[in-house]
Structures are given as structure tokens and as C-alpha cells.
C-alpha positions as a printed Julia matrix, in Angstrom:
262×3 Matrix{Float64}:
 117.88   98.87  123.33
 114.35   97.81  124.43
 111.82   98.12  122.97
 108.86   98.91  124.77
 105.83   98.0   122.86
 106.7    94.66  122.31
 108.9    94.32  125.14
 111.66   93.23  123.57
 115.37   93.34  124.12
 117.93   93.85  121.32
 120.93   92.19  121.52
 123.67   92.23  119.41
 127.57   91.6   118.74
 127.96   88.3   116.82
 129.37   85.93  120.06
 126.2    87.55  122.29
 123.63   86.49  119.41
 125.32   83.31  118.39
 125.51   81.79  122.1
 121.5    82.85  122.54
 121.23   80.8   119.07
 123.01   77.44  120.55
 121.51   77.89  123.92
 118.73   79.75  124.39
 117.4    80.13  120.78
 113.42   80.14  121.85
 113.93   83.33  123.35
 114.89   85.27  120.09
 111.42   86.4   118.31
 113.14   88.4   115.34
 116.74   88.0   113.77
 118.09   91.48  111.83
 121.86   90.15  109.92
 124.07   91.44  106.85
 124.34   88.58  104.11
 127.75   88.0   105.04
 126.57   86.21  108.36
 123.59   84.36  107.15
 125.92   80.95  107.05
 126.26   81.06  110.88
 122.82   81.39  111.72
 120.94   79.05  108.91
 120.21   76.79  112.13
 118.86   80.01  114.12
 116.95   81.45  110.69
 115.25   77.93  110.58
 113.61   77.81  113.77
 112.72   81.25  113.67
 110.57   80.02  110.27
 109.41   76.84  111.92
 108.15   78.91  114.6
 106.46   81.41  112.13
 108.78   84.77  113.3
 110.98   86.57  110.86
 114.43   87.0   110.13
 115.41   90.16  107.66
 118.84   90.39  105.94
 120.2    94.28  106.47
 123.16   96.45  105.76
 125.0    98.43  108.54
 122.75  101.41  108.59
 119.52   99.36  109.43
 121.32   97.39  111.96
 122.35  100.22  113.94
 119.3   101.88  113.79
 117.91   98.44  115.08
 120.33   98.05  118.11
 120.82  101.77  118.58
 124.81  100.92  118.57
 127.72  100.59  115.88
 128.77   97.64  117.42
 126.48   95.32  115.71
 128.8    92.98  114.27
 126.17   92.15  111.76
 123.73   90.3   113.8
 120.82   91.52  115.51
 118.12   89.62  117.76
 115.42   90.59  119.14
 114.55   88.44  122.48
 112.02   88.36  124.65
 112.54   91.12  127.68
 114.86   89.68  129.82
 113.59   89.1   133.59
 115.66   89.62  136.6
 113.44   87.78  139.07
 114.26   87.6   143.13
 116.52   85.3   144.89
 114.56   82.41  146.62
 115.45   80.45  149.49
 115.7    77.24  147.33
 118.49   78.89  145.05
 120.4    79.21  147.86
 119.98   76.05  148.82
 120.86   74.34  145.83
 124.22   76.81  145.34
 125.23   75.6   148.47
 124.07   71.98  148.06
 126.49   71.7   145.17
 128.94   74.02  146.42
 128.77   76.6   143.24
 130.82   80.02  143.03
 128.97   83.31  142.34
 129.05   86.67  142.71
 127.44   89.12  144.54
 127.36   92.72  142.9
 125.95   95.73  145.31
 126.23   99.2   143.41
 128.72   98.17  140.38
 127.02  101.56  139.04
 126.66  100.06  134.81
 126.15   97.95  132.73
 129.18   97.67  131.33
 130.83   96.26  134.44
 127.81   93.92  134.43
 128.55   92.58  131.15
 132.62   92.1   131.83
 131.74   89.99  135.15
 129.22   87.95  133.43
 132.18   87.15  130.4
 134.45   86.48  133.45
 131.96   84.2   135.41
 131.58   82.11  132.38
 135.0    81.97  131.74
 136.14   80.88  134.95
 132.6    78.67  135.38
 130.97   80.64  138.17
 127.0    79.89  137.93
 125.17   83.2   139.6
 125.87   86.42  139.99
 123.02   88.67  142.43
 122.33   91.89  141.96
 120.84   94.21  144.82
 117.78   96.21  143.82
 119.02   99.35  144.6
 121.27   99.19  141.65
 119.51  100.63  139.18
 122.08  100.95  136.34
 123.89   97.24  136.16
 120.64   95.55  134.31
 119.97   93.31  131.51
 120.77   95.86  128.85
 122.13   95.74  125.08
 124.98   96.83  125.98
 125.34   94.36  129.3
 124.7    91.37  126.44
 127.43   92.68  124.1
 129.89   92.59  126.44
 129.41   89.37  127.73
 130.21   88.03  124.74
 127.54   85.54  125.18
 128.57   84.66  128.84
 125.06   85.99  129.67
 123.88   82.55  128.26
 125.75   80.77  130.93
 125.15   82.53  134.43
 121.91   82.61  136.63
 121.13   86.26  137.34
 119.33   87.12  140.6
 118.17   90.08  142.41
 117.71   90.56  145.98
 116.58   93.59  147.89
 119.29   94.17  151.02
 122.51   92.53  150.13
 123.66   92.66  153.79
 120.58   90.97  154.47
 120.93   88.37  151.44
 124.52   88.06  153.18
 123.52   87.48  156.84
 121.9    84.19  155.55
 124.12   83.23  153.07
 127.08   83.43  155.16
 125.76   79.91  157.17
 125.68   78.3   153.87
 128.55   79.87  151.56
 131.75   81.24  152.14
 131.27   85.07  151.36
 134.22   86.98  150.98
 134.11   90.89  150.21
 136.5    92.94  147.92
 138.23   95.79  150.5
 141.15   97.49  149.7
 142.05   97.95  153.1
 141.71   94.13  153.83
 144.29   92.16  155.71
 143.75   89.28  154.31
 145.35   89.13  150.63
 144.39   87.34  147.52
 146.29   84.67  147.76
 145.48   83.81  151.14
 142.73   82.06  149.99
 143.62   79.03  150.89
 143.82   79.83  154.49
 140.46   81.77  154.72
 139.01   78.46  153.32
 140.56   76.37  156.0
 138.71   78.31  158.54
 135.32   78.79  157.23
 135.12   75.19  155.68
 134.68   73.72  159.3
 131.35   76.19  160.11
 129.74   75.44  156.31
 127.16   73.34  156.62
 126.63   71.09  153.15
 128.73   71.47  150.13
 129.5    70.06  147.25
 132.39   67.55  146.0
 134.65   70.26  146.07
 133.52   71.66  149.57
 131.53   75.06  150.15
 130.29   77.55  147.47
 131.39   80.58  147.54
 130.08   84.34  146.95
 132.3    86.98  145.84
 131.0    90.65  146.81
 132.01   93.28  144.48
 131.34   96.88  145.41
 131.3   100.23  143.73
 134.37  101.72  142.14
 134.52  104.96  144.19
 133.17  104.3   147.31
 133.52   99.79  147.54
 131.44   97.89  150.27
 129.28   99.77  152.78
 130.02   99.08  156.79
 127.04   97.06  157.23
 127.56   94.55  153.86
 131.32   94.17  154.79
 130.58   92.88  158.14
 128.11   90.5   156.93
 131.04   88.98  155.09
 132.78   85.63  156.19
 135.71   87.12  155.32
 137.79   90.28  153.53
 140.5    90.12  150.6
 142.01   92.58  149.26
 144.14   92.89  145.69
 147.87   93.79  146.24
 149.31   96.56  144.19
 152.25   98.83  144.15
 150.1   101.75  145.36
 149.95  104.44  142.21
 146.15  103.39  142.14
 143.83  102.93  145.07
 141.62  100.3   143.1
 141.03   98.28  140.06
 138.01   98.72  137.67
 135.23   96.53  139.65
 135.03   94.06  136.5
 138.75   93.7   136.61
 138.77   92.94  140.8
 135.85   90.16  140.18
 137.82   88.63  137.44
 140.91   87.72  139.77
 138.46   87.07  142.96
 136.68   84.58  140.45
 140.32   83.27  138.99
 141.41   82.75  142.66
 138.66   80.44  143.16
 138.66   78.56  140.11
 142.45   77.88  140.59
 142.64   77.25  144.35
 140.08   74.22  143.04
């Protein structure tokens, strides 16, 4: 829920607030929790008094009413608005420097999905994820927070206006490979799609090139003109009584693919 006259995000769920606490805890301006969790956020309730903001103990009904969901967990904070700001030549250039894995999200369609790849990106410790501007409804959101689990807290979130475009350029510098159901290449062929970009890729890092993963929408996946800005295609092999995974569920084994080829 945000809240528009004091621009202000709320977040809640009680991994979502408590990794914002241990990372990120000058961001929260107000803190809403039941009595039962006051012991894991006496740290958090602390700074918010150094810093002269308040932090209200509430039952259920207030919470909810707070966060506009039941799924409160007992913790509410309120953080500043988060910001997606635009993808900048030097990000790239660092990704690629160190050779970092990402992904790259064009029309995911919610926030939900949003929220489930950022979980998965921390998880498996990818360190972007992009998301084009024409996506209007995978954003920062409550909702996006709470389902993250607090992996939110550990991912650099970009946007960028053309994703083919964004693609064209990083393609020289990271090894892009698209989600296509109709791919030739599979999943675990990984290995072999690295062995033949790796020689173009200029820069890297210990491990070799970054890469980004493309995820697409559910219905209708990667347009014509992202796909062939690609370095490569995978696809997800299946026995064929479903045409695709849930897009979360696809960039979860793309980003477990990487993580264990390494």
C-alpha cells in the first residue's frame, strides 16, 4: 500500500520487515507490530527513537487496515517510497566487470512474479534484476516486498526503457540468454552455450562473464525483436501437458542453472 501524502510504502510480512531492519533500517520512518513481536525488533524500535520517528504496538485489525492485507504477520513498516531509477552505462559496466548474474524481466505482467524472482535471485545470489518501463504492473509494491521475503533487501532493481535496446548493448558485455519454449538449446546445455559466448565477452569477473537471464510474459513470452537481441535461447524441458511454467518458476531454474554450472 502507498501512501501518497507522505509517500510512503508499507511493507509487511515479518522476513520482508525484519531484513529492511538488519539491512536497510534508515529507510523505515514508522514501525506498526503486535506485542508478541516487539522482542525481534527492540534493535529496529531503538533507532526509530534515536532518530525521533515512532513505532506503535497494534492488534490484527489495525495492522491490516495499515498494510491493506491479512498477511501482516504482525509487523508493519512504513519506508520511504521506493525508487526504481534507470539503468546507467556504469552499472553495466561494473556487472560485467565482476561478472554478476541478473535478470532481465520484460512484461512479467505483476507483482507477484516480481516478488518470487527477487526471493529466487537472493537465494541463488543473483545481484540485479531490470525491469522495462513498459511494464507497468511488476513494481515496488506491498505485495512485491512480501513475497520476497526480504530478498528485496539484497538485489539492485533497475529500469530501462527498450529492453531489446538495453539487450543490443549488453549482449557485448554479458552473456544474455532468453527463456523460449520453442528453443533448441535446453537447460542444461548451459555449459556449452557458455563455451561459445565466453570467447566474444569482453571483461569478466573471476568466474568469467555475467550473465542476464530474460524472462518474458506468461501468455505470450519474448517478443521477435528482444529474442534476437539475445546471445542465446534455452528452453525448460517438460513432458508436454503444459506449454509453460509460471514466469517466477522458469527464472528460478534459469537462475539455479547458473549458480550451479559455477
Amino acid at each position: 500500500m502507498w501512501n501518497k501524502r507522505t509517500e510512503e510504502l508499507a511493507v509487511c510480512g515479518f522476513n520482508a520487515v525484519t531484513a529492511i531492519g538488519l539491512f536497510h533500517p534508515v529507510i523505515i520512518n514508522r514501525l506498526f507490530l503486535r506485542q508478541d513481536r516487539f522482542s525481534s525488533f527492540t534493535k529496529v524500535c531503538k533507532g526509530l527513537a534515536e532518530r525521533k520517528r515512532p513505532y506503535k504496538i497494534c492488534e490484527d485489525e489495525e495492522l491490516e487496515r495499515i498494510c491493506k492485507s491479512s498477511h501482516h504477520q504482525g509487523v508493519v513498516a512504513m519506508i520511504e517510497l521506493p525508487i526504481i531509477t534507470g539503468l546507467t552505462a556504469g552499472d553495466l559496466e561494473q556487472w560485467a566487470s565482476e561478472g554478476l548474474t541478473g535478470l532481465v524481466l520484460h512484461s512479467v505482467g505483476n507483482d507477484h512474479n516480481l516478488g518470487a524472482m527477487a526471493r529466487s535471485a537472493a537465494f541463488f545470489g543473483a545481484h540485479f534484476i531490470i525491469i522495462s518501463d513498459e511494464d507497468a504492473e511488476a513494481r515496488l509494491t506491498t505485495t512485491a516486498y512480501r513475497v520476497a521475503e526480504g530478498g528485496m533487501e539484497h538485489v539492485v532493481v533497475r529500469s530501462v526503457r527498450d529492453t531489446a535496446a538495453f539487450l543490443q548493448d549488453a549482449s557485448r558485455r554479458l552473456i544474455t540468454i532468453g527463456a523460449d519454449i520453442r528453443a533448441r538449446w535446453r537447460i542444461d546445455d548451459l555449459d556449452v552455450i557458455v563455451r561459445e559466448q565466453a570467447k566474444r565477452i569482453r571483461g569478466g569477473g573471476r568466474r568469467g562473464p555475467g550473465f542476464a537471464l530474460v524472462i518474458g510474459n506468461e501468455e505470450t513470452g519474448l517478443p521477435d525483436e528482444v529474442k534476437r537481441r539475445c546471445s542465446a535461447l534455452m528452453r525448460i524441458p517438460g513432458v508436454g501437458n503444459m506449454e509453460s511454467l509460471n514466469a517466477a518458476h522458469a527464472a528460478t531454474l534459469f537462475l539455479h542453472a547458473v549458480f550451479d554450472y559455477f
